[in-house]
C-alpha positions in Angstrom: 15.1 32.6 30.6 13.0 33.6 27.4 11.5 31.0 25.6 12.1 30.8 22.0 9.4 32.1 19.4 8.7 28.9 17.1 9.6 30.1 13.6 7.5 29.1 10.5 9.9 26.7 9.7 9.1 24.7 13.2 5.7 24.7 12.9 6.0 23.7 9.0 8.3 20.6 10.6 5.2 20.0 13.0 2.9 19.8 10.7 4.4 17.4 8.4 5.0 14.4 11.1 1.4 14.2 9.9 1.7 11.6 6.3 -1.6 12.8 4.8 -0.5 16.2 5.6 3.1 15.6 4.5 1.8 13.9 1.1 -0.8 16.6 0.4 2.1 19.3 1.1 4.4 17.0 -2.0 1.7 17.0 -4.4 1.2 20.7 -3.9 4.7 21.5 -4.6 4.7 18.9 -7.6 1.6 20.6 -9.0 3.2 24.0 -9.0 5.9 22.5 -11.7 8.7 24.1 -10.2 10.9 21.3 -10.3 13.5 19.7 -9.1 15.2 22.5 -6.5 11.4 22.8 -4.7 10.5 19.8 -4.7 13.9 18.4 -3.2 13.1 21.2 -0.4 10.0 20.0 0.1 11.4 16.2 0.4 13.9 17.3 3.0 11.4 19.3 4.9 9.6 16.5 5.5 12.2 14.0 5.7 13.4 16.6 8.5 10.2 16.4 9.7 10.6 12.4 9.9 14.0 12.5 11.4 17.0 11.9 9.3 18.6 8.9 11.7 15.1 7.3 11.5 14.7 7.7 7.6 18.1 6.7 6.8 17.6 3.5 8.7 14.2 2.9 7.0 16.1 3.2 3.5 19.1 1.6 4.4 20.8 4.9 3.2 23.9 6.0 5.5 22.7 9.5 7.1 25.5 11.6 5.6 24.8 10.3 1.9 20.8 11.1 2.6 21.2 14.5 4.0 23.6 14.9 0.8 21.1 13.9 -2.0 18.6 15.9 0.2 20.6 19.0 -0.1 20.4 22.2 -2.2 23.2 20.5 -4.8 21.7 16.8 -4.1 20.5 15.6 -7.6 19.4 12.0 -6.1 19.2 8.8 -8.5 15.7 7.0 -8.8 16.4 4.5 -6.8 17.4 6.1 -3.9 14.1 8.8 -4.4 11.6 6.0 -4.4 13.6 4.4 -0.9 13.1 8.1 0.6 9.3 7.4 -0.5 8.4 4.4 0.1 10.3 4.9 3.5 7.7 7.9 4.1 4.5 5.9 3.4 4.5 7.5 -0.1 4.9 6.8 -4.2 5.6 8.7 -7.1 2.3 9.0 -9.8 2.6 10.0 -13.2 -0.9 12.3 -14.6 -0.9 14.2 -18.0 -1.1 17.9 -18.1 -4.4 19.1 -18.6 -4.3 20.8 -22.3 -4.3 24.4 -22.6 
């Protein structure tokens, strides 16, 4: 039986169970400003990369109701983006642009 080819997608998913990596990976999608659709594809990439069970227990989230705000039509509240945060070893920063 043939092995299957790891896609981008499973390496990507390696590569963030790393948090310096994983946080580095956030910033760098934050800092491209293409907000919020990216950036909640780059949360669930790495929540996916933390395992969902596992987060939602760390945020006292239910799984279905994370994997929903982490979807393509999740617009998560505040609250429940800083417990997916602080759950991955992480915060949310505020910087000004940089003038033009």
């Amino acid at each position: 039986m043939a092995r299957k080819q790891p896609t981008y997608h499973d390496d990507l998913l390696e590569r963030l169970k790393d948090p310096e990596y994983a946080g580095e990976y956030l910033e760098a999608v934050l800092a491209e400003g293409d907000m919020p659709d990216v950036f909640l594809l780059a949360l669930r990439n790495v929540a996916e990369a933390r395992g969902m069970a596992r987060l939602a227990r760390e945020t006292k989230l239910n799984r279905e109701n994370l994997q929903a705000l982490l979807s393509e039509r999740g617009n998560p509240v505040l609250s429940s983006l800083y417990a997916i945060l602080d759950a991955l070893g992480m915060k949310l920063s505020i910087s000004r642009k940089q003038a033009a």
